[in-house]
N, C-alpha and C positions, 0 to 999 in steps of 0.2 A: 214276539214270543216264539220259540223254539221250542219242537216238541223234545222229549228229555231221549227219545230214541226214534232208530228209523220206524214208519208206519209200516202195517202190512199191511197187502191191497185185499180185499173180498168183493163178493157180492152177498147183497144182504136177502136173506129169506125171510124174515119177519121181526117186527120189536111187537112184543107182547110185553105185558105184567108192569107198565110203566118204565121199568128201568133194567131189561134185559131186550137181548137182540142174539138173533141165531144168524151168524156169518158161514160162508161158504168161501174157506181160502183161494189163493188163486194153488195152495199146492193139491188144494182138491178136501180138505179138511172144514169138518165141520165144529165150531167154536160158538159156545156160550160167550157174549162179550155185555161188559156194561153198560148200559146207554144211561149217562149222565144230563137226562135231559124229562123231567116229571110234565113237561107241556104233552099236548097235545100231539105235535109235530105235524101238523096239516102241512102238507105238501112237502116233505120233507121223509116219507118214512116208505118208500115205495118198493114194496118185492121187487127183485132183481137189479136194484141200484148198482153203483159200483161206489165202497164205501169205504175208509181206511180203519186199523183200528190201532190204538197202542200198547205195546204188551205194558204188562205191570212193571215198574220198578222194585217192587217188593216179592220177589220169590214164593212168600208164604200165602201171599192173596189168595182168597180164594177162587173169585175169576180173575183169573191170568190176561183178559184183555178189554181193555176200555174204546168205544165207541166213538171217534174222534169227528170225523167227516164223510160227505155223502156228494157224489155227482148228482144233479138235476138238473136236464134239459143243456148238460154241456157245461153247465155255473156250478164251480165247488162250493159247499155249505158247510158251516163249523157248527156242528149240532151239540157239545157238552157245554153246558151251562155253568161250567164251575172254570172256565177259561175268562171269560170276557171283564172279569175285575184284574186280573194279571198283565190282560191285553191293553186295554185301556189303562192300568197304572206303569207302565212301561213306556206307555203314549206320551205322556202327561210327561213322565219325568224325563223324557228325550226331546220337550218343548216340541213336540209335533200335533197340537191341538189348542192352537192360537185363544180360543174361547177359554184355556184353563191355565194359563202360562202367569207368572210373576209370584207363585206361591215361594214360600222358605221350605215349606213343611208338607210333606203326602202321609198319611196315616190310612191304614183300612180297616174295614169292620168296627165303624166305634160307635160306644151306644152314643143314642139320643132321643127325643123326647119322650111319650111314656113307655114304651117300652120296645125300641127298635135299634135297627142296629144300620147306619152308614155304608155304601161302599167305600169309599173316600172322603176325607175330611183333608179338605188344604186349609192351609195358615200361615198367613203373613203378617208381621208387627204391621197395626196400622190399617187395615185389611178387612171389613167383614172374613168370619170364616165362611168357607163355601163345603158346600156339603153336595154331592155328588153320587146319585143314584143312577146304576148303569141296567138297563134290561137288553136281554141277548133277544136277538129278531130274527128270526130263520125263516117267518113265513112270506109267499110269494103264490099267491091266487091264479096264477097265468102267466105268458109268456108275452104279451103285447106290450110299446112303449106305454100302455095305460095303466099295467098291472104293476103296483108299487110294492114295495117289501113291508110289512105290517104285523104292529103287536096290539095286541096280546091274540096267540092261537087256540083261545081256552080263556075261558074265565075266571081273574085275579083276584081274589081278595085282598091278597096280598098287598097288590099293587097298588090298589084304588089305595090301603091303609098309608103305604109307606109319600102318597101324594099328600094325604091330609097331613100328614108327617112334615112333611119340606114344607107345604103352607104354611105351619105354627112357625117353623122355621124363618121365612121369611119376614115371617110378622113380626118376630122379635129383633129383627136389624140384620138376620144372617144370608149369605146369598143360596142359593139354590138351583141344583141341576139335571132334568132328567136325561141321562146319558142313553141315548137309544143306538145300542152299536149291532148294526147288521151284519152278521155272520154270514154273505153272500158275496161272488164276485159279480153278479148280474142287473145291480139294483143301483139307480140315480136319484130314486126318491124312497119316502117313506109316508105312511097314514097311517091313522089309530085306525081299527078293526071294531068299530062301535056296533055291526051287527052282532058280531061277538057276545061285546062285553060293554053292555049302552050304560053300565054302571062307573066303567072304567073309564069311559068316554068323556063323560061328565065329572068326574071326580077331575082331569086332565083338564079339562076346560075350566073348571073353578081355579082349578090351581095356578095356572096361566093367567086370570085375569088379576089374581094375586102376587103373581111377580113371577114365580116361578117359570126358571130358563128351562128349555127343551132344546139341544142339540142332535144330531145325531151324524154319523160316520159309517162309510162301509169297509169290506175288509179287503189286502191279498191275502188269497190260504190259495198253499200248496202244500203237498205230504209232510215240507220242513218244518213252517209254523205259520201263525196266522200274525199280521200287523194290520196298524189303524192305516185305511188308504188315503181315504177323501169324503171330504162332507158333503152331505144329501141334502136334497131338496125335498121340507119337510111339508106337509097337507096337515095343519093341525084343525082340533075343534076351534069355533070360536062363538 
């Protein structure tokens, strides 16, 4: 994925209000920009980062610049969370994620059971369909070979719903995928964060003993864009 224009570099002075960030240009300007990212961002949101942002495509916007990525400890981080179904379905349909390859058909956002919505739906004549849930991971507790990349940074409702979701799923003959794509260049594994979210934890662990697949991938990001790199070594419940 290619961002739609060149980034501009800043340092970041604060994300406040969930979904704004006050940047600090490298021309010396200070800019309201969006942070497309309603998590938490532990470990990820640090005064004086060095952070890029992207101006708008749309002239009329009203904030003229969105929040793209963040240096930490040397490791670029892709912190918008409205990238990683784009990235990951770019993945897939360039057959560079073995675990998702022989589909006819990539669909995204499509409903399903009582009332949710897919990031991906593949389909092949012949084929359970496979339904394919992607969550963005940015968090990284430390800097040691110990300290893995880990979701959720905040507690999900969401998420635990959208596992019982892919359970009923599997139950009914369909395949199932939680796609965990780490937005970091620093990370060779991954864990659930069950101090977190010991609801999410377990919700992952049912869903696991019911079929449902967990993969996960981390990223290159450079200013240009971000792509899927290579699969992680994953620490699940069990």
């Amino acid at each position: 994925m290619k961002f739609h224009a060149p980034l501009l570099e800043g340092v970041l002075i604060q994300r406040y209000k969930r979904f704004l960030a006050d940047v600090r240009l490298s021309t010396g300007e200070i800019v309201l920009a969006h942070c497309a990212n309603s998590g938490s961002m532990l470990s990820v949101k640090e005064p004086g980062s060095k952070v890029w942002l992207s101006p708008a495509a749309d002239p009329l916007r009203k904030l003229r610049y969105t929040w793209e990525l963040i240096e930490v400890n040397g490791a670029m981080v892709g912190i918008n969370t409205g990238l990683p179904n784009r990235i990951v379905a770019e993945a897939i349909a360039a057959g560079e994620i073995p675990e998702l390859t022989g589909y006819e058909s990539l669909k995204r956002e499509q409903k399903y059971g009582k009332n949710s919505r897919i990031d991906i739906l593949l389909e092949c004549p012949g084929r359970p369909p496979c339904y394919v849930e992607i969550k963005n991971v940015t968090m990284r507790r430390g800097f040691t070979p110990a300290h893995k990349a880990e979701f959720p940074d905040s507690v999900t409702v969401r998420g635990a719903k959208h596992l019982i979701e892919m359970t009923d799923m599997v139950k009914k003959g369909a395949r199932a995928v939680i796609f965990y794509l780490v937005q970091r260049t620093d990370c060779s594994a991954f864990r659930v964060a069950g101090d977190i979210d010991p609801a999410y934890e377990k919700e992952l662990r049912e869903a696991l003993a019911a079929g449902v697949e967990a993969i996960g991938y981390s990223c290159e990001i450079t200013p240009g864009g971000i792509t899927v790199a290579r699969p992680l070594t994953l620490d699940l419940p069990v």
